[in-house]
LUMDOLO-11447 format. One record per residue (C-alpha): residue in three letters; x, y, z. Coordinates in steps of 0.2 Angstrom, whole numbers, padded with zeros to 4 digits, always signed. Example, Ala and Ser with C-alpha at 12.3 -4.5 7.8 and 13.67 -1.06 7.14 Angstrom:
! LUMDOLO-11447
ALA+0062-0022+0039 SER+0068-0005+0036 
//
This chain:
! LUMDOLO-11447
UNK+0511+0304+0821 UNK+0523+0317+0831 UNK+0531+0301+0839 UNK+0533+0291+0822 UNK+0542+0304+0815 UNK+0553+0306+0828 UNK+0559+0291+0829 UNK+0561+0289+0811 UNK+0572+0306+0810 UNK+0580+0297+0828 UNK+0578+0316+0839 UNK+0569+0317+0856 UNK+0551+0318+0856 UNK+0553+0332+0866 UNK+0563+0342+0852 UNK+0547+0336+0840 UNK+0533+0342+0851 UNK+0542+0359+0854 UNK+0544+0359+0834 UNK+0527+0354+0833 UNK+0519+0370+0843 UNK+0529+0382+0835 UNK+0525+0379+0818 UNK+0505+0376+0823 UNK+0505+0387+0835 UNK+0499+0407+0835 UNK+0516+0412+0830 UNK+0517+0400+0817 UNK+0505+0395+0804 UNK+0492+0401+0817 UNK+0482+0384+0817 UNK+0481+0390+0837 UNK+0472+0405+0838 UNK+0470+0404+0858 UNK+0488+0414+0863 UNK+0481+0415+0883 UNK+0476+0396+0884 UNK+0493+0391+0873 UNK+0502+0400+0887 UNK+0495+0393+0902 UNK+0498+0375+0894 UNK+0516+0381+0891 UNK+0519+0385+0910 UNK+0511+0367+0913 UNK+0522+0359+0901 UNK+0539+0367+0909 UNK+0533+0363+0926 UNK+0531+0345+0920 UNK+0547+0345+0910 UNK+0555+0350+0926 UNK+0549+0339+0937 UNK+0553+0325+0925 UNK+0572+0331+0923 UNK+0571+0332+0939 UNK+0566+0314+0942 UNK+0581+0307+0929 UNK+0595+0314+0939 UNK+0602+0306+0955 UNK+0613+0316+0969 UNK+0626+0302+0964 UNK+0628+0307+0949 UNK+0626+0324+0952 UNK+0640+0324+0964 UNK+0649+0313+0950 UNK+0646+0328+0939 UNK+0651+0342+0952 UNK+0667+0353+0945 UNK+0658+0351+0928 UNK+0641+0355+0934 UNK+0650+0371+0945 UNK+0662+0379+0933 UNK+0650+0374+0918 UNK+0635+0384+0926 UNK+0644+0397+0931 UNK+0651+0400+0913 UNK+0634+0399+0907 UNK+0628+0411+0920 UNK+0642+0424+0918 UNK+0642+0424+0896 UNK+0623+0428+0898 UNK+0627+0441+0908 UNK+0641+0448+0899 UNK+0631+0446+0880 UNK+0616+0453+0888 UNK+0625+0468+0895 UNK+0634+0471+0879 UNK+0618+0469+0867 UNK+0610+0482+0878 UNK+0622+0494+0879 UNK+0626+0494+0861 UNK+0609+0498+0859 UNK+0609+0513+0868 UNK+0607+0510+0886 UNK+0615+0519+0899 UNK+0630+0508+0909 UNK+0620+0506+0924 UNK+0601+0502+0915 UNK+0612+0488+0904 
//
């Protein structure tokens, strides 16, 4: 059923079954009662999600995708950082604890 709607609405399946467990799950509608159990097939699912990234990507194209992969990332990395710090500290933390 997930997969016909996706493809019907044309998004990943991915982005369905992610949609899928949070409106059923113990933080949504609460159709899932089982929070530990949830959460141990959640891990499983990253891992798996991982490895099949992880799988797609070749090292020729991510050596095609080098200076975007390097200065993109490290953007990335550095704004997290910087929001993070500024969220905490503007809510009271000390400098150093942000």
């Amino acid at each position: 059923m997930i997969l016909f709607v996706c493809q019907k609405l044309k998004i990943p399946t991915i982005v369905g079954f992610l949609l899928t467990g949070i409106i059923i799950g113990p933080y949504g509608l609460r159709l899932v009662g089982a929070v530990h159990e949830v959460e141990v097939l959640a891990e499983i699912g990253v891992a798996m999600l991982l490895f099949s990234i992880g799988i797609e990507f070749s090292l020729k194209s991510l050596y095609k995708l080098r200076k975007q992969l390097l200065i993109g990332g490290s953007t990335q990395v550095l704004g997290m950082i910087a929001i993070t710090y500024l969220l905490a500290h503007g809510f009271g933390l000390p400098k150093r604890e942000a």
